[in-house]
C-alpha positions in Angstrom: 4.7 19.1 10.1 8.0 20.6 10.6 9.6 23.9 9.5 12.9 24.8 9.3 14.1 27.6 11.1 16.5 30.2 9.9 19.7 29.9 11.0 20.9 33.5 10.1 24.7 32.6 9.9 26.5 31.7 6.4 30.3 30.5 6.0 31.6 32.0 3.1 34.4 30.3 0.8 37.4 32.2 3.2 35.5 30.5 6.5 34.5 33.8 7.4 31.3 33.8 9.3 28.4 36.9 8.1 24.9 37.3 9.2 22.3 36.7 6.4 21.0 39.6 4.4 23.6 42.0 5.9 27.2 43.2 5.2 28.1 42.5 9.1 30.4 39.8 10.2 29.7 37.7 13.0 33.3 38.6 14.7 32.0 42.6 14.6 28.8 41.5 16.4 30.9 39.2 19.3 33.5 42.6 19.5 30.9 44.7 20.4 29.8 42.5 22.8 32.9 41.8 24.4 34.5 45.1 23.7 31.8 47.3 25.4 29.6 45.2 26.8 26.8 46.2 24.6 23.7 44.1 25.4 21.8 42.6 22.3 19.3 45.6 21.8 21.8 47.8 22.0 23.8 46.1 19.0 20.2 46.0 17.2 19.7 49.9 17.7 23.8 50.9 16.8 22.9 49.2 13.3 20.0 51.2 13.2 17.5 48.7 11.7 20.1 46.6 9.6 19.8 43.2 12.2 17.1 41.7 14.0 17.2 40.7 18.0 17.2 37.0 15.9 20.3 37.6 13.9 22.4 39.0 17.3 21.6 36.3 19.1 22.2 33.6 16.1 25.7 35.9 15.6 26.4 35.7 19.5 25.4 31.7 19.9 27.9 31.3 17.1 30.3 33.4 18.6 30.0 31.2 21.8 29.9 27.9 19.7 33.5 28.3 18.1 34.9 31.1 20.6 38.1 29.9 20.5 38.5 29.9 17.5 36.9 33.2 17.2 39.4 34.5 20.4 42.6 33.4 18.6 41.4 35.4 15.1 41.0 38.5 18.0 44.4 38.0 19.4 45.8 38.0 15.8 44.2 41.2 14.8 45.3 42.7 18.0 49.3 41.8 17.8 49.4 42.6 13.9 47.3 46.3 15.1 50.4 46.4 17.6 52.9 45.3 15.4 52.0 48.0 12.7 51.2 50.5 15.6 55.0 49.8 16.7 56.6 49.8 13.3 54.9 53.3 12.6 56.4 55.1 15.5 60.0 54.4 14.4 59.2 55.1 10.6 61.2 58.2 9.0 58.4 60.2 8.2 57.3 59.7 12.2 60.7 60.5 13.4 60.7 63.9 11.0 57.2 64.8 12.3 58.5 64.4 15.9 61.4 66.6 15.7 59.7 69.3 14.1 58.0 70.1 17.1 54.7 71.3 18.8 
């Protein structure tokens, strides 16, 4: 007899990858771990009961599966974060805050 194991990850329409019965993406869950190191029971207890040690390691082994794909969706984010970061220190309202002063 076999039984089918849960695979915890679901691909919605977009091709965005989310952990199963949460509101979490996978690409939050691989950022933790690669921003801060955070080990997998720590990224349990920072969602304070809302994934399972099975779901983190589903959402890291998925992670690893299609990392460079995942890696290139990071570096986007991070140039359009620095792109907007950039383009908001030379807008007006920036420029009028700045010269009024401390």
């Amino acid at each position: 007899m076999s039984v089918a194991a849960p695979g915890h990850i679901w691909i919605d329409a977009a091709g965005v990858a989310w952990i199963d019965q949460t509101n979490i993406k996978v690409i939050e869950v691989a950022l933790e771990r690669l921003a801060h190191g955070s080990s997998v029971e720590d990224i349990v207890e920072q969602h304070d009961g809302l994934l399972t040690m099975g779901q983190v390691h589903a959402a890291l082994a998925h992670y690893y599966d299609y990392s460079e794909t995942f890696d290139a969706v990071i570096r986007m984010q991070l140039e359009r974060a620095d792109r907007l970061r950039a383009e908001s220190l030379s807008s007006p309202s920036r420029k009028k805050l700045a010269r009024s002063g401390p």
